[in-house]
Structure formats: C-alpha cells, structure tokens
N, C-alpha and C positions, 0 to 999 in steps of 0.2 A: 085125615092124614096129618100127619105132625109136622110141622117145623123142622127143622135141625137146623140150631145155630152152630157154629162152628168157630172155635175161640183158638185163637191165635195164642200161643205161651206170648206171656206179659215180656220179657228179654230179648226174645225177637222185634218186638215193635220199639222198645225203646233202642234199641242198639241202630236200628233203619233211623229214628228221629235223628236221634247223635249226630249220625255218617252223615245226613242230610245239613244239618247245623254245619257242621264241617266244611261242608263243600260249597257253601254260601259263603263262608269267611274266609276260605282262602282265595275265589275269584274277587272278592271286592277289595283285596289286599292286594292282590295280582299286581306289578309296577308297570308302568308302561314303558315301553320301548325309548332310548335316550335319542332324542333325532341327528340322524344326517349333519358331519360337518357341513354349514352353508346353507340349513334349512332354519325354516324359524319355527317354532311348536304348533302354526298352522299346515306346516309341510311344504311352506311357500321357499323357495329358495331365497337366503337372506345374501342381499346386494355386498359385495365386498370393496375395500378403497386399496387404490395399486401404492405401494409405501414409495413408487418414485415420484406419484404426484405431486406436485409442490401448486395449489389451489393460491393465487392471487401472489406468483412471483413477479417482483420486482428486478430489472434489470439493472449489473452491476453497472456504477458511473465510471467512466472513463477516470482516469488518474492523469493529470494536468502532469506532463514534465517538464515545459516551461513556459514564461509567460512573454511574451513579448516587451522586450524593454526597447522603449519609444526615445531611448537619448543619443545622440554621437557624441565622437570623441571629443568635440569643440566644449560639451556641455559636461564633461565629466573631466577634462583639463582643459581649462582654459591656454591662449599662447602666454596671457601674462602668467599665470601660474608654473607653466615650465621652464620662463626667461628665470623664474624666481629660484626653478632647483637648478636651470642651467642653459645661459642666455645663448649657447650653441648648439640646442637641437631644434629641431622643424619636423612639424610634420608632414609626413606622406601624406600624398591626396589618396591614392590608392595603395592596395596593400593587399596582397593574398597569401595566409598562413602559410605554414608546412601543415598535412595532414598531421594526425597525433596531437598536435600541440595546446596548449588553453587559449590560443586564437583560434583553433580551427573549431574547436570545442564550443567556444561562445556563442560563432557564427550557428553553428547548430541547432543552438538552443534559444537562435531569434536576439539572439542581443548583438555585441558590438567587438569589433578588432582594433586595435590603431598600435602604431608606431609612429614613433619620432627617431629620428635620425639625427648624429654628431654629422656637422658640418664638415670638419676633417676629423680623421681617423675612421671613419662606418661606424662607431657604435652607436647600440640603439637604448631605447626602454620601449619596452612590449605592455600593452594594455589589454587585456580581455575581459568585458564584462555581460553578465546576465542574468538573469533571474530564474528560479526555480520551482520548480512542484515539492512538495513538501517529500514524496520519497525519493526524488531525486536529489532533493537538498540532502537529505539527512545519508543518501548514498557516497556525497561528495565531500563531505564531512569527515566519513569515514575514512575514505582515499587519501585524506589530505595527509601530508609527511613535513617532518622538517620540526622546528623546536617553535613550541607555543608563543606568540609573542602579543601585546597588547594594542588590539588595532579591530574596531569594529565588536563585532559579537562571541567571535572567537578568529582567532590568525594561527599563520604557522609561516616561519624563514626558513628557507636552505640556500645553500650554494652548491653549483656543482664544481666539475675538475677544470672549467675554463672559470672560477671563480666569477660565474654570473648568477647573481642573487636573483630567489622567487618569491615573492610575499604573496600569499594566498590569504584573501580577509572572506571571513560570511558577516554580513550584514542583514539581521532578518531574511527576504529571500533571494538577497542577493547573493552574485560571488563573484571578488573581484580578485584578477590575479596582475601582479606587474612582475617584472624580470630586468636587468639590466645587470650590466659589469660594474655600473655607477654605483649600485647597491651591498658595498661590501656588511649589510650590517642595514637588521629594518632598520632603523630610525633613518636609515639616508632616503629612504623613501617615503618618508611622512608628510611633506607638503602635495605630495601627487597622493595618497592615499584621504588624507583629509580633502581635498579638493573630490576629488572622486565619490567619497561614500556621501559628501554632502550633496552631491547630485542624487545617490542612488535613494538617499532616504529623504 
C-alpha cells in the first residue's frame, strides 16, 4: 500500500505563520488599563489627605490691648509739681469720669484718672493715663486729632468751643491725655507733661 503525503501550497503556510507572528505582537503591545482615580497600580485604594487639615496647628495668641499701669496720680504729678503750674488747684481723692471721655477711657484700659480742681472758680486739669498693646496703640494713634505738637514720641493740641485745651502725648506704650481751660496753647502744659512722661518712662 502507498503512502500518500499530502502537501500543503507553500502560501497557505506561510500566510497562517504571518497571522500567527501578528497576534503575538499585538497582545504583548496590548496597554493596560489606566487605574481608578484613588487606586494605586496594586488596585489598593490610595489614602487621600482632606485640604482642610491643618497637621500641627498652632493656636493664635491672644493680642494684649492693655497692660496694666501700676502708677497714681501722686506719681505722675506730684502736689509740688502742680503748686509749680498753679498753687490753686487740689486734687480730688475720688473722681468718676463721664463715660466717653479719655478718663473713662484709661480707667478701661487698667491705668489711671485724676483731677485737680481751682480752689475758686471749679476749673479743672483732667489727667488720664495708660499703657497700651501695640494694636491698640497704633489704633489710638490713628484717632488722635488736633495739630502735631513736640512732646514725647509724637503729640497732638486742640481746643474745643468752651476753649479747653487737649494735649494727647504717645510715649512708647504709653498714652497720656491732659485737658484744662488753663491750656490755651501746649507749652502751658509742659511742666505737668514732663513730670508725667518721666513717671511713665
């Protein structure tokens, strides 16, 4: 009995190699899938951080608005110091502001009020002093009105319509205001402001 081989056209087999080659370089070419927002390339879900955390905040410090000034009014005018601008006033033992005012102001802010009083006639000179937080100072600063004058770190005079004078001084954190009818004009109040700021400083 014979054999019979059976022979395949040569074009057929290579054209099956080809196709075959082909289909091996396009799966190993294949890209893979890009992962999941929030996954990590092991498919693990990758942890995410909340953008309002704030990790090792620090609590804002309080802001000083004033500091306690530890003087009276004995130590920031002296009686001989006032006999020297004017040997007829006295001071009050006690004394309570008008609200509003840079006496009541002071008392507020832990420092000090005083008045002295004309023997005859009722007029006075008004004292208020205190010390300040640095945005407070630089608040009061602002406020202040009246014409620049030289006294301390920076000053300011006015008068109002009953022609009673205000001298407002800053002295580093201090701030000291005086007022009187006596005051037409700072320099009338310059023994009581020199006496004063050498206390405060």
């Amino acid at each position: 009995m014979l054999n019979r081989v059976v022979r395949r056209p040569v074009g057929v087999t290579a054209a099956a190699t080809v196709a075959g080659g082909l289909l091996l370089l396009l799966s190993a070419c294949a890209v893979a899938p890009a992962p999941l927002p929030g996954a990590s390339e092991s498919g693990a879900p990758t942890p995410t951080v909340s953008a309002s955390a704030t990790p090792d905040a620090s609590p804002t410090p309080e802001v000083e608005a004033s500091i306690p000034l530890e003087l009276g009014c004995a130590d920031l005018i002296s009686a001989d110091t006032m006999f020297a601008f004017n040997p007829n006033f006295a001071a009050l033992a006690e004394w309570t502001p008008e609200a509003g005012t840079p006496a009541a102001a002071a008392l507020a802010a832990d420092g000090v009020a005083c008045r002295w009083v004309r023997e005859s006639g009722g007029a006075s000179v008004d004292l208020a002093a205190s010390r300040l937080g640095d945005a407070a100072l630089a608040a009061a600063i602002d406020a202040a009105t009246g014409s620049p004058v030289d006294f301390g770190d920076e000053a300011y005079f006015s008068s109002d319509a009953n022609e009673r004078g205000t001298l407002v001084v800053f002295s580093g954190s201090a701030r000291l205001v005086l007022s009187s009818v006596y005051f037409g004009e700072a320099g009338d109040a310059t023994v009581l402001v020199e006496s004063a700021l050498a206390a405060l400083n």
